[in-house]
C-alpha positions in Angstrom: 53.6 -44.9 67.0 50.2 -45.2 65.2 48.3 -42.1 64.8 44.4 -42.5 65.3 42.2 -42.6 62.6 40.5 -39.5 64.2 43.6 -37.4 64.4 44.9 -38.6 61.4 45.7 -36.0 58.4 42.8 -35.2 55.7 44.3 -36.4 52.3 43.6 -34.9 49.2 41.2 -37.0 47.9 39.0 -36.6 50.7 39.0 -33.0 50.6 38.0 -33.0 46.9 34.9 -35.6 47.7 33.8 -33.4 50.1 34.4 -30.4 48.1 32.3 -32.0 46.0 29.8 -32.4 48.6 29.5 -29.1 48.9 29.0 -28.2 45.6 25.9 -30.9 45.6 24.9 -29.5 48.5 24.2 -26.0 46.2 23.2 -27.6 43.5 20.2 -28.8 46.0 19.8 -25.6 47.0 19.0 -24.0 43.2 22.1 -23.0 42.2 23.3 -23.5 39.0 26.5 -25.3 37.9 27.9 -22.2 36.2 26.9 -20.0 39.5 28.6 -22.8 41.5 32.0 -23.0 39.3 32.2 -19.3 39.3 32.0 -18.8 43.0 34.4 -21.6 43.6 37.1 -20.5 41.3 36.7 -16.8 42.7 37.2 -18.2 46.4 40.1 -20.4 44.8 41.2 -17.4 43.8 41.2 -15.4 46.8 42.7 -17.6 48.8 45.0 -18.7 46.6 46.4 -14.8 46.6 45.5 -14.6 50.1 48.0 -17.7 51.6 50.5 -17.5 49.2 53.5 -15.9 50.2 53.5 -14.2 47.3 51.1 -12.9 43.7 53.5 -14.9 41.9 53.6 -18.1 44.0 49.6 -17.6 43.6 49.6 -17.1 40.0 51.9 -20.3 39.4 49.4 -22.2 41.6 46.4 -21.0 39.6 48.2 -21.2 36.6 49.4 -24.6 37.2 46.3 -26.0 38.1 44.5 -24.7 34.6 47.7 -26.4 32.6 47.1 -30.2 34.8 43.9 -29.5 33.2 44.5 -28.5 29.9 46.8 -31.3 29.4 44.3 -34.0 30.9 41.9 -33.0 28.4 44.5 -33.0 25.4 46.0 -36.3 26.7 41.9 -37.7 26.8 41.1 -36.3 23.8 44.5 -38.2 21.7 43.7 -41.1 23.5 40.3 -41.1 22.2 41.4 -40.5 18.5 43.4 -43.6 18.5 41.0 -45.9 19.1 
């Protein structure tokens, strides 16, 4: 059975584009990107504590998410060394 592209799941991806539509769409509005990164990490944050079933499944999420990045921006930064 086919599922229709209408009913079909929202992937990850798409909810980070239009996350970042949003964030555009605050931009437009005058806000600045600090003012915009703050909210968003404080509503991360409260959700994150919220949903969980647990503070320390929501810490580990957090905390996880802050290490991906961490080690993206180590990884890019070796990489950009060696060439």
């Amino acid at each position: 059975m086919t599922i229709p592209k209408e009913k079909m799941p929202i992937t990850y991806e798409e909810m980070y584009e239009e996350l970042l539509d949003v964030t555009e769409h605050f931009a437009n509005q005058g806000a600045s990107v600090f003012d915009v990164a703050n909210l968003m990490s404080r509503f991360v944050t409260e959700m994150a504590f919220d949903c969980a079933p647990c503070p320390n499944k929501a810490t580990h999420l957090l905390l996880s998410a802050i290490t991906d990045r961490i080690e993206r921006d180590h990884s890019e930064d070796a990489d950009a060394s060696q060439t």
